[in-house]
C-alpha positions as a Markdown table, in Angstrom:
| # | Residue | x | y | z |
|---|---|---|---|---|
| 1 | Unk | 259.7 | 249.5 | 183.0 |
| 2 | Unk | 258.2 | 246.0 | 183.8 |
| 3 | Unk | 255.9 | 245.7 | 186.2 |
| 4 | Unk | 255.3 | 243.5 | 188.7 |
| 5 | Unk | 253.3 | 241.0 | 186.9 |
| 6 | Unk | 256.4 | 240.5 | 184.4 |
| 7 | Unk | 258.5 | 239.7 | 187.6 |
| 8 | Unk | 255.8 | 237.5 | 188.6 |
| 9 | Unk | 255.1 | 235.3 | 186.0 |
| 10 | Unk | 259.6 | 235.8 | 185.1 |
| 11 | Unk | 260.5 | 234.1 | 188.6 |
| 12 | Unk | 264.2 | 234.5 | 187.7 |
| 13 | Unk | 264.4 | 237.9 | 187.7 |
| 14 | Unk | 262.1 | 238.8 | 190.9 |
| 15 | Unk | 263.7 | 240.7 | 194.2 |
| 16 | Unk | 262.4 | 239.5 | 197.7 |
| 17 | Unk | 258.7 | 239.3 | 197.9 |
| 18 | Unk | 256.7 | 238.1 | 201.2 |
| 19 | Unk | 254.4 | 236.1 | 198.6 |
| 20 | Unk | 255.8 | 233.1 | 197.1 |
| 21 | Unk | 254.6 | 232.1 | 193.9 |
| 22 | Unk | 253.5 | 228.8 | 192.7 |
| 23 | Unk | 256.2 | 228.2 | 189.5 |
| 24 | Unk | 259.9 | 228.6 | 189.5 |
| 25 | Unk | 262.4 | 228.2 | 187.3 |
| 26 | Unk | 265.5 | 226.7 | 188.0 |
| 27 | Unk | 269.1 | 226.1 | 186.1 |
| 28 | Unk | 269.8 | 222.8 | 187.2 |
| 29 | Unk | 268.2 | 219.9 | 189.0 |
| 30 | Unk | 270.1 | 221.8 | 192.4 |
| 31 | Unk | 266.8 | 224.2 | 193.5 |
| 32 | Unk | 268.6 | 226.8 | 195.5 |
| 33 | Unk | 267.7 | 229.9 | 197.8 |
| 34 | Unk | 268.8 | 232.4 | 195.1 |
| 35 | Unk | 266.6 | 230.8 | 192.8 |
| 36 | Unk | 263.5 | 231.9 | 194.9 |
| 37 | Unk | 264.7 | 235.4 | 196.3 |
| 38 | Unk | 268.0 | 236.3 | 194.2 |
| 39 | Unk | 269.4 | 238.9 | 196.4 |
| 40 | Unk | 269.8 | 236.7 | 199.1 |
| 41 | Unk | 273.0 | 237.3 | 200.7 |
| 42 | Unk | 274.4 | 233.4 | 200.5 |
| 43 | Unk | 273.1 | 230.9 | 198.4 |
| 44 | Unk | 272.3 | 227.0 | 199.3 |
| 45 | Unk | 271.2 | 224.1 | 198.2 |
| 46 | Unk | 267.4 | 223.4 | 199.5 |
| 47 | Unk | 266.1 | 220.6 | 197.3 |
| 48 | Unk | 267.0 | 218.1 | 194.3 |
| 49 | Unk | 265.0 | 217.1 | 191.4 |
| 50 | Unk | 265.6 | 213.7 | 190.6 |
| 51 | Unk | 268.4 | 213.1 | 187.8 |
| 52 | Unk | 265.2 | 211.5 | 185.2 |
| 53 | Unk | 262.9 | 214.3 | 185.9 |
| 54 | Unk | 262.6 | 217.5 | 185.2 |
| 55 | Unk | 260.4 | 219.2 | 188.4 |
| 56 | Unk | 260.2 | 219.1 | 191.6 |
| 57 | Unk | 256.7 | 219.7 | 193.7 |
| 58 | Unk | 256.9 | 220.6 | 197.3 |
| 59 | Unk | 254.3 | 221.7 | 199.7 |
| 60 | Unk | 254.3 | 225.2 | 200.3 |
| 61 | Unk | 254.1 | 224.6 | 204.2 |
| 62 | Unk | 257.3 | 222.5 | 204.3 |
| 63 | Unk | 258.8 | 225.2 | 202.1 |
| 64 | Unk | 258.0 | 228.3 | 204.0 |
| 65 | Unk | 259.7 | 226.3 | 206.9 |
| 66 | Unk | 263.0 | 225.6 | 205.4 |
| 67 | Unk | 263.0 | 229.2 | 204.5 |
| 68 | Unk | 262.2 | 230.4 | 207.8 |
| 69 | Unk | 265.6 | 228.7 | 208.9 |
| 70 | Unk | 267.2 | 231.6 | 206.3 |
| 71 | Unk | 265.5 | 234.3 | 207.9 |
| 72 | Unk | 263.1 | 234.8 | 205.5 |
| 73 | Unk | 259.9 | 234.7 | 207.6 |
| 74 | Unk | 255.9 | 235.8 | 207.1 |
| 75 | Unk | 256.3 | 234.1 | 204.0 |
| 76 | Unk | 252.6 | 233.5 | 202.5 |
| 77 | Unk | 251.6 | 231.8 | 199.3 |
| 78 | Unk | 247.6 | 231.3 | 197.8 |
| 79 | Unk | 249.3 | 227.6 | 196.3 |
| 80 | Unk | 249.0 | 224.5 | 198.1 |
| 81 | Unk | 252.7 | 223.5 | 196.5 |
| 82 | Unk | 254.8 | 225.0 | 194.9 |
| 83 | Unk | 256.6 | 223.9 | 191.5 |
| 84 | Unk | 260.3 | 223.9 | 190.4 |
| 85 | Unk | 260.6 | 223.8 | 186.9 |
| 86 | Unk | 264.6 | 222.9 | 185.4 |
| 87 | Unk | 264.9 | 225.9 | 182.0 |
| 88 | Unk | 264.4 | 223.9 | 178.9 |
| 89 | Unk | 267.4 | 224.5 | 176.6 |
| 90 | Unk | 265.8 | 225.6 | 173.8 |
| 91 | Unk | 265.7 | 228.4 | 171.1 |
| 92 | Unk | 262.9 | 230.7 | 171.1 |
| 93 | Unk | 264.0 | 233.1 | 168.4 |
| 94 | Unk | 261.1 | 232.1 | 166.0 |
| 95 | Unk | 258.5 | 231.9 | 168.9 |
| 96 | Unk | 259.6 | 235.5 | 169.9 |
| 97 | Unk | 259.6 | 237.0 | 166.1 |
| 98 | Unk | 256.0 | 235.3 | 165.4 |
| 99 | Unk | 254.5 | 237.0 | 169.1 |
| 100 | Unk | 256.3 | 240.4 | 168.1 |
| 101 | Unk | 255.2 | 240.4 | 164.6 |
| 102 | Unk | 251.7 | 239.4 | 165.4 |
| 103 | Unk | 251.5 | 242.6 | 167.9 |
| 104 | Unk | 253.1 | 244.7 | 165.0 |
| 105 | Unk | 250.5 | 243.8 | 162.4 |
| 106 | Unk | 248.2 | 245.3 | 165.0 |
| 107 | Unk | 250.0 | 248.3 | 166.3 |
| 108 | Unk | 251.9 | 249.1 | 163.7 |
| 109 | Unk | 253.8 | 252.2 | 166.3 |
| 110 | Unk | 254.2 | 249.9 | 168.7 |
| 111 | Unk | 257.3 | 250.1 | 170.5 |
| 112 | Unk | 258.4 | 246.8 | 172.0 |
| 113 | Unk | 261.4 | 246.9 | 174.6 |
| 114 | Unk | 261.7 | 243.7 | 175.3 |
| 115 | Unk | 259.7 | 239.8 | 175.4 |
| 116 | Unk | 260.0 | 237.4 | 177.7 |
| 117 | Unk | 258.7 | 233.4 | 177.0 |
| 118 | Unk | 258.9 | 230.5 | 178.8 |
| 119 | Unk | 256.7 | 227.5 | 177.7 |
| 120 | Unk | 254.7 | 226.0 | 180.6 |
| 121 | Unk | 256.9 | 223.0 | 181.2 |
| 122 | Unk | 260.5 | 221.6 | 180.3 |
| 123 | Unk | 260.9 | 221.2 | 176.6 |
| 124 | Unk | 264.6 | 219.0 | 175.9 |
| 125 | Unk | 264.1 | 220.3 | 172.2 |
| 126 | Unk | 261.5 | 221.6 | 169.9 |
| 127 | Unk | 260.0 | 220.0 | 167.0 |
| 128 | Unk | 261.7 | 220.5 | 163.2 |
| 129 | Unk | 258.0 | 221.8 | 162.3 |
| 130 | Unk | 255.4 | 223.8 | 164.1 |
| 131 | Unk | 253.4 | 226.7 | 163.6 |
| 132 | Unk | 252.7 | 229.2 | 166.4 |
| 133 | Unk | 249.4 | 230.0 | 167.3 |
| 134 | Unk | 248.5 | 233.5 | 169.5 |
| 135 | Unk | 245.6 | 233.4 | 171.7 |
| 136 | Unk | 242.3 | 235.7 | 171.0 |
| 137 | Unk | 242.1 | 239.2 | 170.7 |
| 138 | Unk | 245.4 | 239.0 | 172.3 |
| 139 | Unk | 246.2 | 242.5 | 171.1 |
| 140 | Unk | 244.5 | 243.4 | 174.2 |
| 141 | Unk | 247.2 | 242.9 | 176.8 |
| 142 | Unk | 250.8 | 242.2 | 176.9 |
| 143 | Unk | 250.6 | 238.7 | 178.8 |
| 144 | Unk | 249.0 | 235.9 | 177.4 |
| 145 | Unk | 249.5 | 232.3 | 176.3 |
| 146 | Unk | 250.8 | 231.7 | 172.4 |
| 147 | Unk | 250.6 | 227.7 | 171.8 |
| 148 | Unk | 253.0 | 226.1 | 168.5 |
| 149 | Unk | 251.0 | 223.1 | 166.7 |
| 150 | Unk | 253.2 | 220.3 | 165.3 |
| 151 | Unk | 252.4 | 218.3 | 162.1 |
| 152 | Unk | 250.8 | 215.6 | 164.5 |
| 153 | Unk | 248.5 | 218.2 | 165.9 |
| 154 | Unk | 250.1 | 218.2 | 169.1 |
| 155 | Unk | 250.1 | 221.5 | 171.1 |
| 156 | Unk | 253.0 | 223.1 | 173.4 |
| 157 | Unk | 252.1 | 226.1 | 175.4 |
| 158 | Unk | 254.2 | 228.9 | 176.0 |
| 159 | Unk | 253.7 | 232.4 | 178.8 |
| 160 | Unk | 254.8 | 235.6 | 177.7 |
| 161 | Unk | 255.4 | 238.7 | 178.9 |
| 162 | Unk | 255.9 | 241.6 | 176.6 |
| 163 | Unk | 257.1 | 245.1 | 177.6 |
| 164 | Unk | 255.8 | 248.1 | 175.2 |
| 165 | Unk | 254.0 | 251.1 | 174.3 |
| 166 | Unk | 251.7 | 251.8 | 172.2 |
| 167 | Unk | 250.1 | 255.2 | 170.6 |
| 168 | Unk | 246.2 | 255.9 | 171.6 |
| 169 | Unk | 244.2 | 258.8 | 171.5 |
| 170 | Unk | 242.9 | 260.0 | 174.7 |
| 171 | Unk | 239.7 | 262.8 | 174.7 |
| 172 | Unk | 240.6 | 266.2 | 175.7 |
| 173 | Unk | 236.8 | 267.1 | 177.2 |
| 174 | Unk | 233.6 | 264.7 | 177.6 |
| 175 | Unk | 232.4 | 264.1 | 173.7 |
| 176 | Unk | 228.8 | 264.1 | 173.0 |
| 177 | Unk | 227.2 | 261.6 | 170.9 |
| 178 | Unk | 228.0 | 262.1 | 167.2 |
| 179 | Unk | 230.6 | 265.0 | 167.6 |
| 180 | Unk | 233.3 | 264.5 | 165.3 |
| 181 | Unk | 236.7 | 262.9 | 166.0 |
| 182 | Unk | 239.4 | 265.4 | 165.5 |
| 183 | Unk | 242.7 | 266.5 | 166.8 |
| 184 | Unk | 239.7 | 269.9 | 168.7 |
| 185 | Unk | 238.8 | 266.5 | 170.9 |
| 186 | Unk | 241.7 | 264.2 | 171.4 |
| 187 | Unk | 245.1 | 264.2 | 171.7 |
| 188 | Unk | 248.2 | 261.3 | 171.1 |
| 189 | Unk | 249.8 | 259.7 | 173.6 |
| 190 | Unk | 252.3 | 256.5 | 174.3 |
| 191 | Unk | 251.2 | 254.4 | 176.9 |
| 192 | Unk | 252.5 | 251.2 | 178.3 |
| 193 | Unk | 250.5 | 248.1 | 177.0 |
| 194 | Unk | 248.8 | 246.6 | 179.7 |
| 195 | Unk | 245.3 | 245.4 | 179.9 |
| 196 | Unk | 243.0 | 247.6 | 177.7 |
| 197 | Unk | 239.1 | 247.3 | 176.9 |
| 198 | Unk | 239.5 | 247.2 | 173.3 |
| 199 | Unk | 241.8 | 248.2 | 170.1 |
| 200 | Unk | 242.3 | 251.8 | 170.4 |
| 201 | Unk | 241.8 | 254.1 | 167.7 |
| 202 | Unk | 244.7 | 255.2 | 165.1 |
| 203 | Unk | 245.3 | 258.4 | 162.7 |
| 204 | Unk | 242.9 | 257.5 | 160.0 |
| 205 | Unk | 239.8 | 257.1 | 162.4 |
| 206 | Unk | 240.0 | 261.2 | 162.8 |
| 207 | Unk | 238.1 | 263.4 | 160.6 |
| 208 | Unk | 235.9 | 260.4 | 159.2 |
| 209 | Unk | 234.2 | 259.5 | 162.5 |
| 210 | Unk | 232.2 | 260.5 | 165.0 |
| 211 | Unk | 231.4 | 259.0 | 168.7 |
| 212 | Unk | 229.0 | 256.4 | 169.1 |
| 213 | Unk | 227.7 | 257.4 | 172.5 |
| 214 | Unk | 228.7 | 260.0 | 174.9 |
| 215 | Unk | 232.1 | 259.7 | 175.9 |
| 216 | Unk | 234.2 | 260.9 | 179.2 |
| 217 | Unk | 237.1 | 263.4 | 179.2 |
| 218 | Unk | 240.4 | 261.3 | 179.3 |
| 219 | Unk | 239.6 | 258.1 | 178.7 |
| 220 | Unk | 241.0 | 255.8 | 175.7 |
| 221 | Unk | 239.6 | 256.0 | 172.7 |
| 222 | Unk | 238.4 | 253.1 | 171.1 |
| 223 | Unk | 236.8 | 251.3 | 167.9 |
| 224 | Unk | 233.9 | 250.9 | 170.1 |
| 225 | Unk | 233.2 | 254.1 | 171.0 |
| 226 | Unk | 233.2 | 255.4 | 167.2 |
| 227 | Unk | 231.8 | 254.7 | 164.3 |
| 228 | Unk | 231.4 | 256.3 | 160.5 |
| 229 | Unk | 230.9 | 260.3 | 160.4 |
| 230 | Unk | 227.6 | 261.1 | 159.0 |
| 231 | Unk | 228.2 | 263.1 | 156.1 |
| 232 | Unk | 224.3 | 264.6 | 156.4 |
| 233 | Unk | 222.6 | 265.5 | 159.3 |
| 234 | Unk | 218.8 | 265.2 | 159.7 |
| 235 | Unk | 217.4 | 268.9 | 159.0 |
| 236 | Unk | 220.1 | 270.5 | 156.8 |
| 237 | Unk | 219.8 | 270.7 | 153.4 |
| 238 | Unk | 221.5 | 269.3 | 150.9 |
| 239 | Unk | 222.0 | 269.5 | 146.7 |
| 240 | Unk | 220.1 | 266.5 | 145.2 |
| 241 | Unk | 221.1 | 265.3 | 142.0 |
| 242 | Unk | 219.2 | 263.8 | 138.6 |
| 243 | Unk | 221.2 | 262.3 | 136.1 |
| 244 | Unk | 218.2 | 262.0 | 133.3 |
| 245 | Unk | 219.8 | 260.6 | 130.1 |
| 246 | Unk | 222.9 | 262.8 | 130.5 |
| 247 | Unk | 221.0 | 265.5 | 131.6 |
| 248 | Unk | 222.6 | 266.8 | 135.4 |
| 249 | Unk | 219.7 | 268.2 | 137.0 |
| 250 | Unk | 220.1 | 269.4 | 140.4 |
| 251 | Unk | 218.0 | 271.4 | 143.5 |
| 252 | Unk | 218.1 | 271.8 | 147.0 |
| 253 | Unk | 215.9 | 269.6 | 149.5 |
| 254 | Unk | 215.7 | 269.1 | 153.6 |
| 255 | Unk | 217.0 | 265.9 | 155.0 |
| 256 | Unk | 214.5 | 264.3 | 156.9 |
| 257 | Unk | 217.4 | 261.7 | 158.5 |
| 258 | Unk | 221.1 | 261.6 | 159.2 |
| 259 | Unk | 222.9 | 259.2 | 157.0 |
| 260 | Unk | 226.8 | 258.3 | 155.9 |
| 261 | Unk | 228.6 | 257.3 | 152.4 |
| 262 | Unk | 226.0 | 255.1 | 150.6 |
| 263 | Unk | 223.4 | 255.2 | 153.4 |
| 264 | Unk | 219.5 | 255.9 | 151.5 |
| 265 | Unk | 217.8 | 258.5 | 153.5 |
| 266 | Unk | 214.6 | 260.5 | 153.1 |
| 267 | Unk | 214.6 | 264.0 | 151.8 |
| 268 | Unk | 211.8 | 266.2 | 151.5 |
| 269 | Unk | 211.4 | 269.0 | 148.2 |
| 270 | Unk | 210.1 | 272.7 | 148.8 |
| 271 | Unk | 206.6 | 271.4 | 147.5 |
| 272 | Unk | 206.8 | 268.6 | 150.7 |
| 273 | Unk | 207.2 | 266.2 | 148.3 |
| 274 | Unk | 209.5 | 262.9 | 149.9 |
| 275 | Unk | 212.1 | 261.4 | 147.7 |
| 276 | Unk | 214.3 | 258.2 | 148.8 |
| 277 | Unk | 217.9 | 259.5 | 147.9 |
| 278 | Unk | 221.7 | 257.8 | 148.3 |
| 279 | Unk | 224.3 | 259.6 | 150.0 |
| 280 | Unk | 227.3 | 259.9 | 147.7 |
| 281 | Unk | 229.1 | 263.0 | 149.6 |
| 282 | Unk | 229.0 | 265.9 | 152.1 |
| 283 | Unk | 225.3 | 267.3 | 151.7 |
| 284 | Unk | 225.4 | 265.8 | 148.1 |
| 285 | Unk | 222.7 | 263.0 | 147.5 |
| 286 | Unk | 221.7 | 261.5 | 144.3 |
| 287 | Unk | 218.0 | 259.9 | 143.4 |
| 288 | Unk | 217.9 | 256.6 | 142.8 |
């Protein structure tokens, strides 16, 4: 279900509101009451835009007066005027498949119900060539700004509203630093896209990670609350491994640090000796 942002920045489709918003979009150059409150039980004209323009500004005062003459009273607005737009008459088709795909390249379960864009004034046509262009880390909520960039380098901005969910992983219990990641800690769930903190984890983060920090019971979890599981921890021990001339030679030592795939840690021998070793699996390390 859309929320009331969507309705917000969508004027077209919003019910009666005591807050009047600063944009609206209009079907002809005829602004009309239904255009600002669509329920309204009659429908008049309260305004013309000019036959060679495409808006109309009016101050919000002078507005909430005519209106008050409709019975629509303790009208409020935070805009000093408020703007009718005319729809551009345009196709947005390859806009709308560019935002969607973009979002799908990111969540690739996401679940997208429906997209809504309107481009931030009237367009009478697009250009033959353009590229569209979505704004950073986007992926993190489901309104934003996506601009096109003609051949000349000319930019045209466009709003959008999109309504979907997406699968996260929420913890089960609070997660202490370095516990493992697993389906014991965490659990799937859809949730509606709004505005998150940052990309949330997937499937292939459990098992081979491990939190970052402590973490709180039910909160989203996210690629900044993980990071690679340690496959040693300091003060186990682990099989080192000599490969002398084809020669496998192998014995167990103490791991003096913690260390991942790759990492070079420090492990000490049953004589105390210290050797610098590489990390090449769970509790296996090789000299190098």
């Amino acid at each position: 279900m859309l929320k009331k942002t969507i309705l917000i920045l969508f004027l077209t489709l919003n019910l009666f509101s005591d807050t009047l918003n600063s944009t609206y979009f209009v079907d002809s150059n005829n602004i009309k009451l239904r255009d600002i409150f669509p329920t309204s039980k009659y429908d008049i004209t309260l305004y013309k835009i000019q036959n060679n323009r495409h808006s109309k500004k009016v101050k919000t005062k002078e507005l909430i007066k005519q209106l008050s003459k409709h019975d629509y009273t303790s009208l409020k607005s935070s805009s000093r005027y408020v703007r009718f737009i005319i729809k551009s008459p345009i196709n947005l088709s390859f806009i709308e498949k560019n935002i969607m795909n973009a979002f799908k390249e990111v969540y690739p379960d996401i679940d997208i119900n429906s997209l809504f864009i309107i481009p931030r004034g009237y367009l009478k046509k697009l250009p033959e060539k353009y590229t569209v262009k979505m704004p950073k880390k986007f992926f993190l909520s489901n309104t934003g700004t996506a601009s096109i960039r003609t051949l000349k380098n000319k930019k045209i901005f466009f709003d959008y509203v999109l309504d979907a969910t997406i699968p996260v992983y929420i913890l089960k219990d609070n997660v202490k630093k370095a516990t493992k990641i697993s389906i014991l800690n965490v659990s799937r769930k859809n949730i509606q896209l709004e505005k998150i903190r940052d990309l949330p984890t997937s499937k292939k983060h459990l098992n081979t990670t491990q939190a970052k920090r402590n973490l709180k019971a039910k909160s989203i979890l996210t690629l900044k609350d993980i990071q690679t599981l340690n496959l040693i921890k300091k003060g186990s021990y682990v099989v080192v491994n000599i490969d002398n001339n084809n020669i496998n030679i192998s014995f167990s030592a103490k791991a003096l640090q913690s260390g991942k795939l790759h990492d070079i840690i420090t492990v000490q021998k049953s004589n105390k000796k210290r050797l610098r070793v590489q990390i090449i699996g769970r509790n296996q390390v090789k000299v190098r």
